[in-house]
Structures are given as C-alpha cells and as structure tokens.
C-alpha positions in Angstrom: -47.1 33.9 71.0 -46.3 36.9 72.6 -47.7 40.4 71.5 -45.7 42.1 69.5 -45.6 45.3 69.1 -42.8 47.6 67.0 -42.3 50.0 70.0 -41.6 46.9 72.5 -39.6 45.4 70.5 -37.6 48.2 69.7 -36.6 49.0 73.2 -35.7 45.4 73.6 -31.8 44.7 74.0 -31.7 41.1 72.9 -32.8 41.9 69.4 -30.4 43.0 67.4 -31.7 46.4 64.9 -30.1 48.5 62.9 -31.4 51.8 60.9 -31.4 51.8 57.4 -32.8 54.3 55.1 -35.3 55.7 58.0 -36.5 52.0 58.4 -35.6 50.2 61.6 -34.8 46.3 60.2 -34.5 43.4 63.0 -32.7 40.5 63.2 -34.8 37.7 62.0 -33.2 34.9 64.1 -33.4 37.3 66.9 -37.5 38.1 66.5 -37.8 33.9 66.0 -36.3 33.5 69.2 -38.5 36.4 71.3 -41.3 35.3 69.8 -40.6 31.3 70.0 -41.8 31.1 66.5 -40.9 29.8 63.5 -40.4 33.0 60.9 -38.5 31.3 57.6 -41.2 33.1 55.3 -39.7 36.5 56.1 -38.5 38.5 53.3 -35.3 39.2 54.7 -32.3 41.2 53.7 -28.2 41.5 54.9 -27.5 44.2 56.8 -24.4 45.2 58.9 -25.4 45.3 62.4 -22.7 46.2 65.3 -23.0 44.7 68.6 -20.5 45.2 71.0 -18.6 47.0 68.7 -18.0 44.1 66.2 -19.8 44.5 62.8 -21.9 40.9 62.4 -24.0 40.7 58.9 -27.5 39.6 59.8 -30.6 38.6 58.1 -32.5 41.3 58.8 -36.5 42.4 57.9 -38.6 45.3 58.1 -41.4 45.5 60.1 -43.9 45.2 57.8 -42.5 41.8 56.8 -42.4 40.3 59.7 -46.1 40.9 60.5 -47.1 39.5 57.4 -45.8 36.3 58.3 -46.8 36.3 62.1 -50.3 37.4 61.7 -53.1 34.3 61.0 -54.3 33.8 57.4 -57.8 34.2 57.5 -58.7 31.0 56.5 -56.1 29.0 58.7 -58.7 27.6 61.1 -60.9 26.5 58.5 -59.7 22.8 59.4 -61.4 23.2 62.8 -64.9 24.6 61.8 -68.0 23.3 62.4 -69.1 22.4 58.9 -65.9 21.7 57.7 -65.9 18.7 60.8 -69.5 17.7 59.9 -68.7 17.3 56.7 -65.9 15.0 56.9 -68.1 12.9 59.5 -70.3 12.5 57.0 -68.3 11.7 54.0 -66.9 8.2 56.0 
C-alpha cells in the first residue's frame, strides 16, 4: 500500500475531488484504484463532480472515512502471533 497522505492525494489528477461544505470528498473508486486496495467499507456519499466539463455523480467520502477503513485494526495480526501459533500447535 502506498502512503497516503491528504495533501498528496489532493494534488493528484487521477482522483477525482470535489469541495463540499469546506470538506474536500474523493472519489472512492478513484482512492481504490491509487491505492490498489479494496475500500467497500467506506461510508460514502453522491456528489456531483465535473471532469472535463461533464457533471459525473460519484461515490464520494471524506477523508476521515477513508482512513478509518485503510488503517490496520489493532488486533488484525493477532492470527500470526506467537502465542496465538503455539497455542494452536498445541491444541492438535
């Protein structure tokens, strides 16, 4: 995964942003791609976005909402602990 950072991605040209209510929103298909991840737990909401001059309604998500879903859970590598490995050794 790439680092991501607001200001970056921001600048970028291939992700498509629009203002809204002092909030920048970005294109959630368009942050999937950059980031080759997989982002269908974004809280997302339709926005008008012009590209080009054409007006395209986008799924679109704040910031904040797209780092809650990128960052790790805290537990996510409990699978491949220590313990958690002896433990299942043991248990066969």
């Amino acid at each position: 995964m790439k680092k991501l950072k607001e200001e970056t991605l921001r600048k970028d040209t291939t992700v498509a942003k629009v203002q809204f209510d002092k909030e920048w929103f970005y294109s959630v298909k368009d942050v999937a791609d950059y980031l080759g991840e997989d982002l269908t737990g974004v809280e997302y909401i339709q926005l008008p976005v012009v590209i080009d001059g054409i007006t395209y309604t986008m799924k679109c998500a704040a910031w904040d909402d797209i780092l809650r879903v990128v960052q790790k859970e805290p537990l996510e590598d409990f699978r491949t602990s220590v313990l958690f490995n002896r433990n299942a050794k043991g248990k066969k």
